[in-house]
C-alpha positions as CSV (number, residue, x, y, z in Angstrom):
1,X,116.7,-25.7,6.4
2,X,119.6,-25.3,4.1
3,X,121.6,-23.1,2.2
4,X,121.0,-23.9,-1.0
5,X,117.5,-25.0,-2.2
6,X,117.0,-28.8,-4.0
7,X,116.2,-29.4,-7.6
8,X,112.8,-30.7,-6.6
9,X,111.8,-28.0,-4.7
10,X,112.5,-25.5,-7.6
11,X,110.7,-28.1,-9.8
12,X,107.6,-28.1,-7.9
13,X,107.1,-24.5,-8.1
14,X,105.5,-24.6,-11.5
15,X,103.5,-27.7,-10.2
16,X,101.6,-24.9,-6.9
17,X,100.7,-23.0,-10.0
18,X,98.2,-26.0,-11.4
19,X,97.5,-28.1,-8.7
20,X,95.2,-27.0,-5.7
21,X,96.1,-27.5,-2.1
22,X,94.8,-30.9,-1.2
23,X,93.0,-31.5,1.9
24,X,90.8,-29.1,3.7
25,X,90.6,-27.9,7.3
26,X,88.4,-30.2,9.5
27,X,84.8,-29.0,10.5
28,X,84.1,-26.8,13.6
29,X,82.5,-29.3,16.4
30,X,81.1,-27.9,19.4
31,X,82.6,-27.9,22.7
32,X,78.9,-27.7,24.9
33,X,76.2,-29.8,24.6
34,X,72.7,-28.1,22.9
35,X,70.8,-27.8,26.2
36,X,68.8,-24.9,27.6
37,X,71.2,-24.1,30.2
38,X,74.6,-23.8,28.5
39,X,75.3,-21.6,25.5
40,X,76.4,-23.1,22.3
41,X,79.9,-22.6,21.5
42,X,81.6,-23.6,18.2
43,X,85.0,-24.8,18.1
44,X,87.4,-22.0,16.8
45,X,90.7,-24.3,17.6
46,X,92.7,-25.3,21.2
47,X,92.7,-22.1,22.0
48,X,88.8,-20.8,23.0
49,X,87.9,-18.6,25.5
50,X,91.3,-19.0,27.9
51,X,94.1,-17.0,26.2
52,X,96.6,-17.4,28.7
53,X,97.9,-19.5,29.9
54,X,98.1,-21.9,27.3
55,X,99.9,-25.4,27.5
56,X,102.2,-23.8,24.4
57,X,102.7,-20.6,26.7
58,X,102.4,-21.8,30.5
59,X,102.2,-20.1,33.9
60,X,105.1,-21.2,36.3
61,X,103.3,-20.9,39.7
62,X,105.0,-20.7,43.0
63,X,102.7,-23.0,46.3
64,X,100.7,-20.5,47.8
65,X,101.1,-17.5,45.4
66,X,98.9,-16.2,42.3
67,X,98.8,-16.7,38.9
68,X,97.0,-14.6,36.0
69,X,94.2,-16.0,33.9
70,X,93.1,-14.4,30.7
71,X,89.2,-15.0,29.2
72,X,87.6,-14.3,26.4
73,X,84.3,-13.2,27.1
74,X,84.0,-10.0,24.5
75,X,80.9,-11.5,23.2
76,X,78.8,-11.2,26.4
77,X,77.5,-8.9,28.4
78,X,80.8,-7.7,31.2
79,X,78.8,-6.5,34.2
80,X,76.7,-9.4,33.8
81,X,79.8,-12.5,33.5
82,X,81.6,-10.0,36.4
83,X,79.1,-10.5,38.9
84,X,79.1,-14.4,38.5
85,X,80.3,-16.9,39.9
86,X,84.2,-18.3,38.8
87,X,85.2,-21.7,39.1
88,X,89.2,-22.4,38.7
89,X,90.0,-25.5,38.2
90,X,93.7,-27.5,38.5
91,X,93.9,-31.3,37.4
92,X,97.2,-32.8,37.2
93,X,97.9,-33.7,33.3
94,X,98.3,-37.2,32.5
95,X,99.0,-38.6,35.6
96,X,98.0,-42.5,36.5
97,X,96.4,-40.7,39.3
98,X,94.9,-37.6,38.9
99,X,94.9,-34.3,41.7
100,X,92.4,-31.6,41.6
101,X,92.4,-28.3,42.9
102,X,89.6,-25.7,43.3
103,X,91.3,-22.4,43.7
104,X,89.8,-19.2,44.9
105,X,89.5,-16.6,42.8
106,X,90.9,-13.2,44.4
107,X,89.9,-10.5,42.0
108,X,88.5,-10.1,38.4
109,X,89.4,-6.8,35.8
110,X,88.0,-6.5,32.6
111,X,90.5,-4.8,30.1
112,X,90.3,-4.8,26.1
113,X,87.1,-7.5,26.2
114,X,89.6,-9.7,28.3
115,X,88.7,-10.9,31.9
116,X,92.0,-10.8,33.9
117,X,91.2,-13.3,36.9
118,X,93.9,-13.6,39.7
119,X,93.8,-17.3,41.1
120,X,95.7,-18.8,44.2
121,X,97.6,-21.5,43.9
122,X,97.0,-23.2,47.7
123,X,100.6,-23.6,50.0
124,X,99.8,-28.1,50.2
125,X,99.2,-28.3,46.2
126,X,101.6,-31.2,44.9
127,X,104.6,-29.9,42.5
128,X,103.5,-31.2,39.0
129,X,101.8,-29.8,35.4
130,X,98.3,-28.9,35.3
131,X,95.2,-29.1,32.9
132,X,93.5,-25.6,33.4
133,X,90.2,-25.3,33.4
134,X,88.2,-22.1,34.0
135,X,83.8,-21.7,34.3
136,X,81.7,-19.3,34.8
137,X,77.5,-19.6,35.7
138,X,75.3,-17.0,36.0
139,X,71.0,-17.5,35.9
140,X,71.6,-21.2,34.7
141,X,74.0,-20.5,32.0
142,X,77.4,-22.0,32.2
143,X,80.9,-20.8,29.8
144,X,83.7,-23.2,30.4
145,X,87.3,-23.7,28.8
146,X,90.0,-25.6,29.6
147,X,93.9,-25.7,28.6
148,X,95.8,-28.9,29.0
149,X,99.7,-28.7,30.6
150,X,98.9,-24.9,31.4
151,X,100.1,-24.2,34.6
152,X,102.9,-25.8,36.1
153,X,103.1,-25.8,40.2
154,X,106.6,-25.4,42.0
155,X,108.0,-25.3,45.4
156,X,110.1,-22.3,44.6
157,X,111.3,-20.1,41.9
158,X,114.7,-20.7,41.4
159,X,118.2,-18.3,41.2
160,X,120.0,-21.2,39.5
161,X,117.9,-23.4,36.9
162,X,117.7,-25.4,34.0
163,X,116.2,-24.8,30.4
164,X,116.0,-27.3,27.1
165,X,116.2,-26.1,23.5
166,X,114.0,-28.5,21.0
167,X,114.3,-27.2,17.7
168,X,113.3,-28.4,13.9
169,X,110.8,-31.5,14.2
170,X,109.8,-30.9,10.9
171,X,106.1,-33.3,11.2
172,X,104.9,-34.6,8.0
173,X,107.9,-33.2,6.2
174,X,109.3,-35.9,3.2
175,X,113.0,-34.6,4.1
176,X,112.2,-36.4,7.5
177,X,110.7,-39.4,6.3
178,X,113.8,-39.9,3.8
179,X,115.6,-40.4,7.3
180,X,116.1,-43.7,7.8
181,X,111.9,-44.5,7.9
182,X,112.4,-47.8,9.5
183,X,114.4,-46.4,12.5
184,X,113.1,-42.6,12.4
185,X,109.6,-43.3,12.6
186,X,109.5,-47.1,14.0
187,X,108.3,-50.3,11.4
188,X,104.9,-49.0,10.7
189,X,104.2,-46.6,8.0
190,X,101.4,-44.8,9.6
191,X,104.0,-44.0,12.5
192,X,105.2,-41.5,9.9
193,X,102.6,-38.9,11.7
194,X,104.2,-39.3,14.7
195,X,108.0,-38.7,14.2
196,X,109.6,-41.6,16.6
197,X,113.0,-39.5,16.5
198,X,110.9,-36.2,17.7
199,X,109.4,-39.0,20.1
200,X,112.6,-40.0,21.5
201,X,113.5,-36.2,22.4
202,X,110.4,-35.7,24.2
203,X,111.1,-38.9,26.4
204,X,114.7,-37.7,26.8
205,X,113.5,-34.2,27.7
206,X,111.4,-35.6,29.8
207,X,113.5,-37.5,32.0
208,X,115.8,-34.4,32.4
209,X,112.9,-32.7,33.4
210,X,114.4,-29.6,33.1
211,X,112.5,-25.9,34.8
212,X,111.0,-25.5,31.3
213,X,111.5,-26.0,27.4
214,X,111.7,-24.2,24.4
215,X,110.6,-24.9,21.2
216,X,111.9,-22.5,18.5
217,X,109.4,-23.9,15.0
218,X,109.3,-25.8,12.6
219,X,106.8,-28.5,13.6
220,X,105.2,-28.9,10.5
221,X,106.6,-29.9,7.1
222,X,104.2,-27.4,5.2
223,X,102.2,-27.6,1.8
224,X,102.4,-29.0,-1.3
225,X,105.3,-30.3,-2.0
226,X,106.7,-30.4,1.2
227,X,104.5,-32.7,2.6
228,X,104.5,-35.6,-0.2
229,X,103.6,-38.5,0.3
230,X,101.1,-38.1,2.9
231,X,99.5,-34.5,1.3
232,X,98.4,-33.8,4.6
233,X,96.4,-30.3,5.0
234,X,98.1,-27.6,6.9
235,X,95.2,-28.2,10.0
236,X,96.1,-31.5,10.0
237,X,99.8,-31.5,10.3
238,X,98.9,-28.8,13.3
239,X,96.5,-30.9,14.7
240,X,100.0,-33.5,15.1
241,X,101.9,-30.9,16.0
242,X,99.5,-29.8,18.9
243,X,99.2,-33.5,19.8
244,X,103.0,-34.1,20.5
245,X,103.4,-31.1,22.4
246,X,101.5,-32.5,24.8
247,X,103.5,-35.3,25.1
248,X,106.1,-32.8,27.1
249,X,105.9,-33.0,30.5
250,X,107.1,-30.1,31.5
251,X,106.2,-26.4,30.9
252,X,107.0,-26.0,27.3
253,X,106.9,-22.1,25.2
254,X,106.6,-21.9,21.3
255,X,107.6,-19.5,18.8
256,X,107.2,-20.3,14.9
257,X,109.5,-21.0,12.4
258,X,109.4,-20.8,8.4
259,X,107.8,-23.7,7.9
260,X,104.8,-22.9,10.4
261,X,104.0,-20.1,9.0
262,X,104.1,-21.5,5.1
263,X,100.9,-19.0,3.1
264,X,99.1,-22.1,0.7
265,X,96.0,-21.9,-1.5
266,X,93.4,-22.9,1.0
267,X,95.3,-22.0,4.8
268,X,97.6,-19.5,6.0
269,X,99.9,-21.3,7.9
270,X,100.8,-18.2,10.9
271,X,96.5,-18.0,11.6
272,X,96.6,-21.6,12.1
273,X,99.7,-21.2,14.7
274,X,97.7,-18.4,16.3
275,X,94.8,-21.0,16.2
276,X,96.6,-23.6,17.8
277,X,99.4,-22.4,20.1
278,X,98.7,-18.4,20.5
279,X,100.4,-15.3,19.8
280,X,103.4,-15.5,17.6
281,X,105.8,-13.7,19.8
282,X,105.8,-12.5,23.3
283,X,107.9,-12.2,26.5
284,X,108.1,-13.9,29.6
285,X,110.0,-14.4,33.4
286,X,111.3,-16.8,35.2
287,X,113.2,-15.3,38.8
288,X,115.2,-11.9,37.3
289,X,115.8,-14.5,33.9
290,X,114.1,-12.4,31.0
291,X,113.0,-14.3,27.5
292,X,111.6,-13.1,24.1
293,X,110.2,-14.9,21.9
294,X,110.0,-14.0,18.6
295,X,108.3,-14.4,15.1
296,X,111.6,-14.9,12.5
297,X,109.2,-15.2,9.7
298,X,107.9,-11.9,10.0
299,X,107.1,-11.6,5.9
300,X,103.7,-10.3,4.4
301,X,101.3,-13.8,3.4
302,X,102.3,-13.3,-0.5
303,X,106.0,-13.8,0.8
304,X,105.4,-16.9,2.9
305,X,105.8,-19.4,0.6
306,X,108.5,-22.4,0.4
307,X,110.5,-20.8,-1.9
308,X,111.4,-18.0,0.6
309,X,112.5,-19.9,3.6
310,X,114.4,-17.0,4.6
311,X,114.2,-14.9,8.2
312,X,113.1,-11.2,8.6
313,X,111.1,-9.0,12.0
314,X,108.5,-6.7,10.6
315,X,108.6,-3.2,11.9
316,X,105.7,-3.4,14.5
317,X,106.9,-6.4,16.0
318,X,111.0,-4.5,15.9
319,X,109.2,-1.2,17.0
320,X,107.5,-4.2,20.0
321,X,110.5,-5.7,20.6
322,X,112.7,-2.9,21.4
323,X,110.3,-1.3,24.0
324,X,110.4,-5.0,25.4
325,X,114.0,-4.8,25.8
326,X,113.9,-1.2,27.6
327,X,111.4,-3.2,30.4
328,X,113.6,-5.8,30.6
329,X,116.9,-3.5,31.7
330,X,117.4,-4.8,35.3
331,X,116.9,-8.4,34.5
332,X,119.5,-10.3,35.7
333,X,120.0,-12.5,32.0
334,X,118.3,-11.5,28.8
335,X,117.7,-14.4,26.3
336,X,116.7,-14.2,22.8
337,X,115.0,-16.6,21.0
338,X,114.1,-16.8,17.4
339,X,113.8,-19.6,14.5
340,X,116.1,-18.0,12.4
341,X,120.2,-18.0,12.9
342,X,120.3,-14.0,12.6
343,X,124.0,-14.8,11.6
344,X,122.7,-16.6,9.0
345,X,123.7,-14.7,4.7
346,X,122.2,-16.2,1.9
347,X,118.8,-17.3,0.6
348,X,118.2,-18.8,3.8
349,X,119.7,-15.9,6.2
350,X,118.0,-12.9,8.2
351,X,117.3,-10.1,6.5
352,X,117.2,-6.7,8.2
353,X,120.4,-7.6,10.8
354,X,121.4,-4.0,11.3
355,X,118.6,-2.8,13.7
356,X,118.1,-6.4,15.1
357,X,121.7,-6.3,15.8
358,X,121.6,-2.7,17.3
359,X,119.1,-3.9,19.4
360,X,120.9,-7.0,21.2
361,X,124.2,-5.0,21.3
362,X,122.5,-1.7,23.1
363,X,119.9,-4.1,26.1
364,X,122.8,-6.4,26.9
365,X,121.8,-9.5,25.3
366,X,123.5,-12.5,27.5
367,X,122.1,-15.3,24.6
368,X,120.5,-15.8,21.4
369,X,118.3,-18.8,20.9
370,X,118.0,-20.0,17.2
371,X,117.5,-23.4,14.9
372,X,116.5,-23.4,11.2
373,X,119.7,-24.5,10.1
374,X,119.5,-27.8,11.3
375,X,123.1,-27.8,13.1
376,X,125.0,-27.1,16.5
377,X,127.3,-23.8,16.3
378,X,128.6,-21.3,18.5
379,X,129.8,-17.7,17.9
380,X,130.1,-14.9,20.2
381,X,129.8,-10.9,19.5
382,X,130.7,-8.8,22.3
383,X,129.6,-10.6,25.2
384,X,126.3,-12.2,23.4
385,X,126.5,-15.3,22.6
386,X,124.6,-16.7,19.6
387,X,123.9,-20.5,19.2
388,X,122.6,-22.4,16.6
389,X,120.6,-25.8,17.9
390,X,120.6,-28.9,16.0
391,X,117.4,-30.4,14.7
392,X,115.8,-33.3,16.4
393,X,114.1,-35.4,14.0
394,X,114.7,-34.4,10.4
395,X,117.9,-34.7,7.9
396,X,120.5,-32.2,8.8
397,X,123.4,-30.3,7.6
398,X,126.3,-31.7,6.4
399,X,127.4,-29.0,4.3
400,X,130.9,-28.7,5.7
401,X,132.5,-31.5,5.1
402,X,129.8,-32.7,2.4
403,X,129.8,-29.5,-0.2
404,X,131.6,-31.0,-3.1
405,X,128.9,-33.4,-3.3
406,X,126.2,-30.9,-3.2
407,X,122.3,-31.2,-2.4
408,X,121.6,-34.8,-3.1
409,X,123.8,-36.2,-0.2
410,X,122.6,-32.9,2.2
411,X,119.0,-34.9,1.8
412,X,119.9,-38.3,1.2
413,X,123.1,-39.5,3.1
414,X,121.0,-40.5,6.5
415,X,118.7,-42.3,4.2
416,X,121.4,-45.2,4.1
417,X,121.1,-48.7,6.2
418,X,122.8,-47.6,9.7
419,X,123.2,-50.0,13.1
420,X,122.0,-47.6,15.2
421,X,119.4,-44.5,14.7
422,X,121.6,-41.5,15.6
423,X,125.2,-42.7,14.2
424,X,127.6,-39.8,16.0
425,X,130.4,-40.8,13.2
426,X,129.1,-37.6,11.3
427,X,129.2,-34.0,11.7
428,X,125.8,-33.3,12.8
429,X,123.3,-35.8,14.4
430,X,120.2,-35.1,16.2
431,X,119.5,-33.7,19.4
432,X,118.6,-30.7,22.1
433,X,120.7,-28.0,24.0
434,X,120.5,-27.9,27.8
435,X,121.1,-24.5,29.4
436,X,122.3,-24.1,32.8
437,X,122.2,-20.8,34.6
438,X,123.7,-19.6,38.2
439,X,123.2,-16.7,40.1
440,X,122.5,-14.4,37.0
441,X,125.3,-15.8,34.6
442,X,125.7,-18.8,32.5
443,X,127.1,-22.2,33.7
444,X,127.0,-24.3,30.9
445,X,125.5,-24.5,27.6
446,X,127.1,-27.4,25.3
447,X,127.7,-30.9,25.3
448,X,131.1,-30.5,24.1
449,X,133.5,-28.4,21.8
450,X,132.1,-25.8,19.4
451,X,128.6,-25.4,21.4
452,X,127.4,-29.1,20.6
453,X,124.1,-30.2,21.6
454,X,123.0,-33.4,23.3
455,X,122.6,-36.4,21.3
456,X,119.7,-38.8,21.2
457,X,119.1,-42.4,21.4
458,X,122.1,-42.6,24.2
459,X,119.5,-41.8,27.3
460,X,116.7,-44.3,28.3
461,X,114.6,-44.8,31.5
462,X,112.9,-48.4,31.8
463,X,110.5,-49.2,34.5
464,X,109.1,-52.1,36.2
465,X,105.8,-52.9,36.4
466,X,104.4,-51.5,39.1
467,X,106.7,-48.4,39.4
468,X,108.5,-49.0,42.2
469,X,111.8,-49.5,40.4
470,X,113.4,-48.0,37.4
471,X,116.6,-48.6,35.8
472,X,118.3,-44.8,33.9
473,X,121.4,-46.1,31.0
474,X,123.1,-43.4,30.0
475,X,125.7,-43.6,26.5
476,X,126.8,-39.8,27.0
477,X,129.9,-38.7,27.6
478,X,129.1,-36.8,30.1
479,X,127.1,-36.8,33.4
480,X,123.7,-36.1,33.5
481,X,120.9,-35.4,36.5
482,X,117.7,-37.3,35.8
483,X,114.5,-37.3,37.7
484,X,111.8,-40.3,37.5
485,X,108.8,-40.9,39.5
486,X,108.1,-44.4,41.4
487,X,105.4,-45.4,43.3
488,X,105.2,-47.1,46.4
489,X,101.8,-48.1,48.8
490,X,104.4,-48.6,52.0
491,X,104.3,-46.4,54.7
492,X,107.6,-46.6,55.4
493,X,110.1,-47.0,52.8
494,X,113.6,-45.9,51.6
495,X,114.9,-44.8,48.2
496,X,118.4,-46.9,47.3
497,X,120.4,-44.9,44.4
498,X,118.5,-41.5,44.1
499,X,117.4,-38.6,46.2
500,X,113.8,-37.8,46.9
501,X,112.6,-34.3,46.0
502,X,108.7,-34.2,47.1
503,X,106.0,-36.7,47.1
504,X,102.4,-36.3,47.3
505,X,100.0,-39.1,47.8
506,X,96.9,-40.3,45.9
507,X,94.0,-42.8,46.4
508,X,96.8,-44.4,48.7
509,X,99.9,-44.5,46.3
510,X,102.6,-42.6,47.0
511,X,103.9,-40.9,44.1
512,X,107.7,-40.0,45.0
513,X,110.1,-38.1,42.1
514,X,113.6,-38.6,42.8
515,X,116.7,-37.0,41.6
516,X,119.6,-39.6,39.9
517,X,123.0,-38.7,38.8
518,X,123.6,-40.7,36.0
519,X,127.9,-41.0,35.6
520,X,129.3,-41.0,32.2
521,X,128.5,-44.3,29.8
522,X,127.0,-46.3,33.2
523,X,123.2,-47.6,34.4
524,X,121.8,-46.9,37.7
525,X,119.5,-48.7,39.3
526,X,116.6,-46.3,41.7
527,X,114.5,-48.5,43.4
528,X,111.9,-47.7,47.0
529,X,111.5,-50.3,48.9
530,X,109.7,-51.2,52.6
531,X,111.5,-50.8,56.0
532,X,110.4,-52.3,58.9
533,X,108.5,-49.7,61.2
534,X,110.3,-48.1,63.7
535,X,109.2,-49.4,67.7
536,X,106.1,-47.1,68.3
537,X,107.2,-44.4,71.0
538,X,105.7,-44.8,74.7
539,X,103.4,-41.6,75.0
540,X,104.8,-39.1,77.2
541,X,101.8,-39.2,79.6
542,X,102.9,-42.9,80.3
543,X,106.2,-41.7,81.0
544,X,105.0,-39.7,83.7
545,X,103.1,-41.9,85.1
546,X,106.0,-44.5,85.1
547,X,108.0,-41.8,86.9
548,X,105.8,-40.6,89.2
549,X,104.9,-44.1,90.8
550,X,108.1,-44.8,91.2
551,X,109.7,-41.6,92.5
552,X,106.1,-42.4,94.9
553,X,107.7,-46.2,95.6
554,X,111.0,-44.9,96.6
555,X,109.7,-42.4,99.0
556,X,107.4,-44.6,100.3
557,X,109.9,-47.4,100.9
558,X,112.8,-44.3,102.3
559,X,110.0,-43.7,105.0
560,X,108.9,-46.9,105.8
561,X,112.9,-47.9,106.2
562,X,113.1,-44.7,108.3
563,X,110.6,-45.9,110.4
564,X,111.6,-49.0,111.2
565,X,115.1,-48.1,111.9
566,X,113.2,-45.5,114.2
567,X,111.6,-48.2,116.4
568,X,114.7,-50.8,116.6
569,X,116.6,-47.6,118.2
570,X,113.7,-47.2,120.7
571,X,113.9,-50.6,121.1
572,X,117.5,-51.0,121.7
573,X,117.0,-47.7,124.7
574,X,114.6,-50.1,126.4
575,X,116.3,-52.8,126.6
């Protein structure tokens, strides 16, 4: 967003008041076929009966330790579904080849309609992202729900670890397609839907493979007359939204922004968020790290409109949020995160700083989180610091060195013929933030001077054919860690120019992720190839034998030299 509001967008305000909201939401499809033995169950959204977790909000699992699932099964009888039977399911998301788990299920609760289920993830499950799928049969009639990239499997939960920032996509927004549509979104029109600059983040982010990501909103453009020329429905620019996200892969958590949460004449923008990715704030932990994430546009429906793109945290979710910060008081870190910049005055700013404020200053706040204004900054108040993220796909803020020329070039200046898709020759440009943290404190958090992000389109990962090699170019400035996944049917083998971190094997390919440092403005080469097999030990047992006969040969041949020498001296008294 931006601090002042465009001449079009005032313009259209009169035009909401005669035109109607085109597009409607799709029709409700069911999920279970009409037989006898299954009950019928009708399509609500992504999210059914599993409320947590969700592939928007995932579970970060340990080998060999429990998770918590969350059902939905108010509808039914309790006692009845309690004394069935549970199937937990694990498949590994996307992968070429798939891995499934069963896992035992070591206790059920019922609280507030929800079944809490306690599942074990076993010690040999491979390290990888998981589609979640949960069932339950009792006298022939079967309830099942599944959640793609929902839990995420790891060898250990880590003191020092790595987190993304992805904020400000902005799908099916016309201030994104102004951006350069032949390089933003590719040559094709319809590739519009699918924002090829939000694309190349979720490669990028991908191939950092960071512990987890965070998306802080925006990831629709909104209604009428935000999302000219397509005039796309609210449900359909979420159904995109949804569809990207589970392009990441890597455990990825969501809060809305202003744009998500946009009140139109036939959808409310925040139930269809709660449709498609969950609740719209919430907490979670990773090691003695403690986040909250939180609704920014916390405004009642008849305030949600385009025309007030500005931040505010309703009382119930302050009153929620400050009890959630008393819990949180021996937690190593504490990290905020919010669409808004909370820093942020005018039209655009958050209102209602003081208690927000008084809340970060009293818990010890070690970061806040934020996007919305579409560039990289950095302050610091007391020992909190507050960043500001970049956007990754949509036209960005120039207003610094810009103003005099006002609005038109803030929307228009990236819409200019360029040589490459992310020129750095600007202010602002595109990309994400990559956190670092050690042993409770922060390492790093900027690409360079004044808490700049990473760029995009100067990171790429190309692959041959049959996976066993891959070549990493890096344009950055600085070094960067990668991780990429080759696959190999050898049973001996090497990795030249990367580190191997775990494999697991499937259907006979062995599916090996190694780490790569990637120096500054260089290429590197990973590649597994076969060694020749080591010579086959000589079993132990044969060993023995080997030393036995012969320790029996000497002995043999010590007496039979003793006895002759025995007889010659008999021989030599005779004579």
């Amino acid at each position: 967003m931006y601090r002042t509001v465009s001449v079009g967008f005032l313009l259209s305000v009169s035009l909401l008041l005669f035109l109607p909201f085109l597009g409607s939401a799709a029709q409700d499809e069911t999920r279970l076929d009409q037989n006898d033995s299954h009950r019928i169950r009708t399509i609500e959204g992504p999210i059914n009966e599993i409320k947590f977790p969700l592939s928007s909000r995932p579970a970060i699992v340990q080998q060999g330790c429990p998770f918590q699932i969350k059902v939905d099964l108010s509808s039914l009888d309790e006692e009845l579904l309690n004394a069935g039977c549970w199937n937990v399911t694990l498949s590994t998301a996307y992968d070429e080849y798939v891995e499934s788990y069963i896992l035992p299920v070591s206790s059920i609760e019922v609280k507030g309609g929800l079944f809490n289920l306690e599942a074990m993830v076993p010690k040999e499950g491979s390290i990888d992202l998981y589609n979640l799928t949960v069932a339950v049969t009792r006298e022939g009639e079967t309830i099942e729900d599944s959640q793609p990239r929902a839990v995420s499997v790891v060898s250990k939960i880590k003191d020092s670890f790595t987190f993304i920032q992805v904020t400000d996509p902005h799908c099916w927004d016309i201030r994104t397609m102004l951006v350069s549509p032949g390089k933003t979104f590719g040559e094709k029109w319809e590739n519009f839907t699918k924002s090829e600059a939000y694309n190349e983040t979720i490669r990028e982010v991908n191939l950092i493979h960071p512990d987890f990501v965070l998306l802080t909103g925006d990831f629709i453009g909104g209604p009428f007359p935000i999302n000219i020329p397509s005039l796309k429905s609210l449900e359909d620019q979420y159904k995109t939204a949804y569809d990207l996200l589970q392009r990441f892969d890597v455990p990825a958590y969501l809060i809305p922004g202003n744009h998500d949460g946009y009140f139109s004449l036939s959808a409310d923008g925040l139930k269809l968020y709660e449709k498609y990715f969950g609740e719209l704030f919430y907490s979670f932990d990773y090691n003695d790290a403690h986040f909250v994430m939180l609704n920014s546009y916390d405004w009642p429906y008849l305030r949600r409109s385009f025309i007030n793109a500005g931040g505010k945290i309703g009382e119930d979710q302050l009153e929620w949020f400050e009890e959630n910060l008393e819990s949180a008081q021996k937690a190593g870190t504490v990290f905020v995160c919010l669409h808004h910049d909370s820093l942020e005055e005018g039209l655009h700013g958050f209102r209602g700083k003081d208690p927000f404020f008084d809340l970060i200053d009293r818990s010890n706040v070690t970061m806040v989180l934020a996007g919305h204004v579409h560039k990289d900054s950095e302050r610091a108040i007391n020992d909190t610091v507050f960043l500001t993220t970049t956007s990754c796909a949509t036209t960005l803020s120039y207003d610094r060195h810009l103003r005099i020329l006002g609005e038109v070039l803030n929307y228009l200046t990236l819409s200019f013929p360029r040589e490459e898709p992310n020129p750095l020759k600007y202010d602002q440009y595109w990309g994400f933030r990559q956190v670092k943290v050690k042993d409770n404190g922060i390492e790093s958090y900027a690409y360079g001077e004044g808490g700049r992000s990473i760029p995009t389109y100067r990171l790429s990962a190309n692959y041959s054919e049959g996976r066993e090699k891959a070549l990493i170019k890096s344009e950055l400035e600085n070094p960067l860690e990668v991780k990429v996944e080759l696959h190999t049917e050898d049973e001996n083998y090497r990795i030249i120019g990367g580190e191997m971190l775990w494999e697991r094997e499937v259907d006979g390919v062995k599916i090996l992720t190694c780490r790569v440092e990637v120096p500054p403005n260089e290429q590197v080469e990973v590649e597994v190839v076969e060694v020749a097999p080591m010579p086959k030990p000589v079993p132990l047992t044969l060993y023995r034998v080997i030393l036995l006969s012969s320790i029996a040969i000497v002995l043999l041949v010590y007496y039979l030299l003793k006895v002759r020498k025995r007889r010659m001296e008999g021989k030599k008294r005779e004579s």
